[in-house]
SERO-4910 file (N, C-alpha, C, O; in steps of 0.05 Angstrom, whole numbers):
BEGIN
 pado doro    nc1    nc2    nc3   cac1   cac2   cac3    cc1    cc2    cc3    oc1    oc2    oc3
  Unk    A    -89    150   -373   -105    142   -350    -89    143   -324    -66    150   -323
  Unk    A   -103    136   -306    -81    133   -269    -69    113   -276    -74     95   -292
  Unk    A    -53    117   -263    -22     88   -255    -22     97   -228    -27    118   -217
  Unk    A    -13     74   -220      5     76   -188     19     60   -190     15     39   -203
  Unk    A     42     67   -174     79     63   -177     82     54   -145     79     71   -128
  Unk    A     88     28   -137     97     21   -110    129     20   -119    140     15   -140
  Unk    A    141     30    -86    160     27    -97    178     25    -64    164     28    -44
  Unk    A    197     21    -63    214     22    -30    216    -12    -20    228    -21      0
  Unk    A    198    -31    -42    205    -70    -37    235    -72    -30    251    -53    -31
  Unk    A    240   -100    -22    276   -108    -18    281   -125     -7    263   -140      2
  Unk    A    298   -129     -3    317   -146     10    323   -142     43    344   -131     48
  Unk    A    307   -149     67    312   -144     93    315   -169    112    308   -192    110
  Unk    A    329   -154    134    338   -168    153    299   -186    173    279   -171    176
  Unk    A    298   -200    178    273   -204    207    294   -181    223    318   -175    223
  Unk    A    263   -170    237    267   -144    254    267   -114    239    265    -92    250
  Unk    A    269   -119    217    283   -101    203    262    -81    204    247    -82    224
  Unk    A    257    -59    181    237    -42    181    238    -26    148    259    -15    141
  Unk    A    217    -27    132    219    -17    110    188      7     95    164      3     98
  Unk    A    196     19     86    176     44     83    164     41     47    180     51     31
  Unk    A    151     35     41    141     21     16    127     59      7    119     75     24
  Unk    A    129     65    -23    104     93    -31     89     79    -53     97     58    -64
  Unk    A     70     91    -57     53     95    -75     44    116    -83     27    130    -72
  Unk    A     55    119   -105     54    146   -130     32    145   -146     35    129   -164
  Unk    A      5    158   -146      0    162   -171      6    188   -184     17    209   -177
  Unk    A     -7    177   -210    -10    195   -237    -26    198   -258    -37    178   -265
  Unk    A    -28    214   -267    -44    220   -296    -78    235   -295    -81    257   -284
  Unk    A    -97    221   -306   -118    241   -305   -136    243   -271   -153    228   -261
  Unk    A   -125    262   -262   -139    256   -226   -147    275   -219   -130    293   -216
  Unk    A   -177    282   -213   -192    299   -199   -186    301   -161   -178    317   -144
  Unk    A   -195    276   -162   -187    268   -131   -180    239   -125   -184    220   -141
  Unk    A   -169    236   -103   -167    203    -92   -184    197    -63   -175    207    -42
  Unk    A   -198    187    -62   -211    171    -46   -193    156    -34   -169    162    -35
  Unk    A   -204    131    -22   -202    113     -7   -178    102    -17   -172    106    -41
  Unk    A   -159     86      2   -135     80    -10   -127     52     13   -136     46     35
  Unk    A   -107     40     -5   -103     12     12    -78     -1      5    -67      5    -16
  Unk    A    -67    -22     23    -45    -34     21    -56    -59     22    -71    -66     39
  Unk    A    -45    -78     -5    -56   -105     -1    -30   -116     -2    -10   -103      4
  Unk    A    -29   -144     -9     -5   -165     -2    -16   -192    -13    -37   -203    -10
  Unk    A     11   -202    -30      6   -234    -38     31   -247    -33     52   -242    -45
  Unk    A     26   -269    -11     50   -287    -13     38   -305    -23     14   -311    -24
  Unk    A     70   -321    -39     68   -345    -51     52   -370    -37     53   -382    -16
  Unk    A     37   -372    -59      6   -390    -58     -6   -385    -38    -10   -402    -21
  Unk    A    -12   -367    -36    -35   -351    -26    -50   -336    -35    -44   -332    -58
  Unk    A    -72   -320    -27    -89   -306    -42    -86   -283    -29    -79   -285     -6
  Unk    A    -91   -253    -41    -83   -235    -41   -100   -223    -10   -122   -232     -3
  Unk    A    -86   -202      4   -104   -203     32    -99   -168     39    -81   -152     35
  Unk    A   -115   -167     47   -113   -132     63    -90   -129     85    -88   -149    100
  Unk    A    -76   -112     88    -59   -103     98    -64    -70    121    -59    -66    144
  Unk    A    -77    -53    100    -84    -27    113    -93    -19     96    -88    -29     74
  Unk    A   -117      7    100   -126     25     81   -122     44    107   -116     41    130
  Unk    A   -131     75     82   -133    100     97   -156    112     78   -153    118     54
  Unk    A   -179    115     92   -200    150     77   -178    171     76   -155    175     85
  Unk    A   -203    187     58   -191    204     51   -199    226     74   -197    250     70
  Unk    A   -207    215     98   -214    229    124   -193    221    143   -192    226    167
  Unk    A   -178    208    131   -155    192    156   -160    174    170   -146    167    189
  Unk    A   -180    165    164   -181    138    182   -175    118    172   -181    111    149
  Unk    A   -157    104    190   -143     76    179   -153     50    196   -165     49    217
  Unk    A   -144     27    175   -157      4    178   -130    -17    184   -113     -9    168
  Unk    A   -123    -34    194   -102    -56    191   -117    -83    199   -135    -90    215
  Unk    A   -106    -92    183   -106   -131    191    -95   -131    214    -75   -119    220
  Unk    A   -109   -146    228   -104   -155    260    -72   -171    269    -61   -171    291
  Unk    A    -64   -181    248    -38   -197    249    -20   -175    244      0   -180    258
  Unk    A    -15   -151    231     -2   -134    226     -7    -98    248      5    -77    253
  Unk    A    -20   -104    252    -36    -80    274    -12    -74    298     -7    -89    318
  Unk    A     -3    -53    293     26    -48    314     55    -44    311     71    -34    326
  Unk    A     61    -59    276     78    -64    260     86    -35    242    104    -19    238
  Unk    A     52    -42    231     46    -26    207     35      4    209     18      6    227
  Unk    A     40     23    199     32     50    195     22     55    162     33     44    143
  Unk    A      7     67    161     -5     76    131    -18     99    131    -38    101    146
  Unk    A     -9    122    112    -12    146    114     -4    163     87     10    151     71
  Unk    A    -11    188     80    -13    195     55     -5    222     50     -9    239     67
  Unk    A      9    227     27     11    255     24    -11    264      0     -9    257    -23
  Unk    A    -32    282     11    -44    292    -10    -30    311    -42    -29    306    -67
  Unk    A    -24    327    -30     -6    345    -46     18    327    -60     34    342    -71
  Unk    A     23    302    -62     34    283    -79     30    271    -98     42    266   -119
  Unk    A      1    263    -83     -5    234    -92     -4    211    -81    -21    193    -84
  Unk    A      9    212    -72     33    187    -50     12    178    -31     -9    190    -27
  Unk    A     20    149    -14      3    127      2     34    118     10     53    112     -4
  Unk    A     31    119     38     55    107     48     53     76     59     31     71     69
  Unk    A     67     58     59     62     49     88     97     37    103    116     24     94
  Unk    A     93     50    124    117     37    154    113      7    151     91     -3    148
  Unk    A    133     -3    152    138    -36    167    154    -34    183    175    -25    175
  Unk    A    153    -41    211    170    -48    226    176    -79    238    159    -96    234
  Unk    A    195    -85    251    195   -107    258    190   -132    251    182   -151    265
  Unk    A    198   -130    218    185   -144    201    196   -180    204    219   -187    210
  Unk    A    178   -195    200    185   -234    203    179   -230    173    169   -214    157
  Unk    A    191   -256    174    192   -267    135    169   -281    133    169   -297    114
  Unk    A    148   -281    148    122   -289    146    104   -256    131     81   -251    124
  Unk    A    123   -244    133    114   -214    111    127   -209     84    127   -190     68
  Unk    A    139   -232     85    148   -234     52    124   -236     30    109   -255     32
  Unk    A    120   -220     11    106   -219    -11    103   -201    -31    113   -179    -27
  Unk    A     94   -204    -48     92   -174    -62     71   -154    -50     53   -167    -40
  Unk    A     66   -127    -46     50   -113    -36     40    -96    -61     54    -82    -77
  Unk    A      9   -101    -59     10    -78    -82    -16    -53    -66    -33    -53    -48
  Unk    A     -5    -35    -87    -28     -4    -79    -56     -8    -85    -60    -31    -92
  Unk    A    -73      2    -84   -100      5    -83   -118     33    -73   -123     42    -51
  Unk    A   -125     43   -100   -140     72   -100   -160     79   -107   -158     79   -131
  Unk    A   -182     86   -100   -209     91   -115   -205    123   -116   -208    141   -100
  Unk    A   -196    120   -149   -199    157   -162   -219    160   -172   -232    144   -186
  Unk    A   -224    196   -163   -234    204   -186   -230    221   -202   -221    243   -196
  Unk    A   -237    210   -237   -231    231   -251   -248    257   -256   -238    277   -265
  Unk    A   -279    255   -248   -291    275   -236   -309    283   -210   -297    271   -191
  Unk    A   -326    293   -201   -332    290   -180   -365    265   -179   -385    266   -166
  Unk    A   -356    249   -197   -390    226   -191   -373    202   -196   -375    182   -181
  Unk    A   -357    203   -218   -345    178   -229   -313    175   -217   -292    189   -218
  Unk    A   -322    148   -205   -290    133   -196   -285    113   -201   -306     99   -205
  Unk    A   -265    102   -204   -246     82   -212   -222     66   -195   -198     73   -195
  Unk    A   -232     44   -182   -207     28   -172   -186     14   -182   -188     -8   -193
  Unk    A   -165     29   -178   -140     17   -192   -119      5   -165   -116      9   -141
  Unk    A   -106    -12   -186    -82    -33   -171    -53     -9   -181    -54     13   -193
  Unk    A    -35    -22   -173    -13    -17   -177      0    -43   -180    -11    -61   -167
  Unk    A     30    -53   -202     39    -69   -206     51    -95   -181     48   -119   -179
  Unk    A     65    -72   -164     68    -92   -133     91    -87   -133    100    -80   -154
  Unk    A    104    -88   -116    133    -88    -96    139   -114    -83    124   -125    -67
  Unk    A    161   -124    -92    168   -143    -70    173   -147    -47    193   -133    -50
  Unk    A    174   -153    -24    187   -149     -1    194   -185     11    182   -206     15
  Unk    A    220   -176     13    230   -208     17    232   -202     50    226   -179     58
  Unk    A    242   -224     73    248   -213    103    264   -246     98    254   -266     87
  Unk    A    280   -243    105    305   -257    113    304   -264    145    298   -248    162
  Unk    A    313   -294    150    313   -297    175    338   -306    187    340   -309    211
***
């Protein structure tokens, strides 16, 4: 079936700047719609960015200026930029993809998550 693989989480400075991917794989016709979510501790999980598969992107208003999110088709891959990051962006981040495995039927999948710590 699809997986997606986040991967580029860590250990950063506040200010810092870190470039997170998302890999998928396995049975894939096409990928749709795609997204960056986020959970910090005791909290509930929240939107971050998406991108269509037309390029249009979406950000959370608190992150809007920070954040970039963008994709390589010919990969697979879902990027996203952090810049200027506060440790109020500490959380795990996970992927978010609506595939399809043919052209009627799709399927939204998560990815496991990435950590991203920001140090102050």
């Amino acid at each position: 079936q699809v997986q997606l693989v986040e991967s580029g989480g860590g250990l950063v400075q506040a200010g810092g700047s870190l470039l997170l991917s998302c890999a998928a794989s396995g049975s894939i016709f096409d990928i749709n719609d795609m997204g960056w979510y986020r959970q910090a501790p005791g909290k509930q999980r929240e939107l971050v960015a998406t991108i269509t598969s037309g390029g249009s992107t979406n950000y959370a208003a608190s992150l809007k200026g920070r954040v970039t999110i963008s994709r390589d088709n010919a990969k697979n891959t879902m990027y996203l930029r952090m810049n200027s990051l506060k440790p109020e962006d500490t959380a795990v981040y996970y992927c978010n993809a609506d595939v399809y495995s043919d052209e009627s039927v799709s399927l939204e999948v998560w990815g496991q998550g990435t950590l991203v710590t920001v140090s102050s």
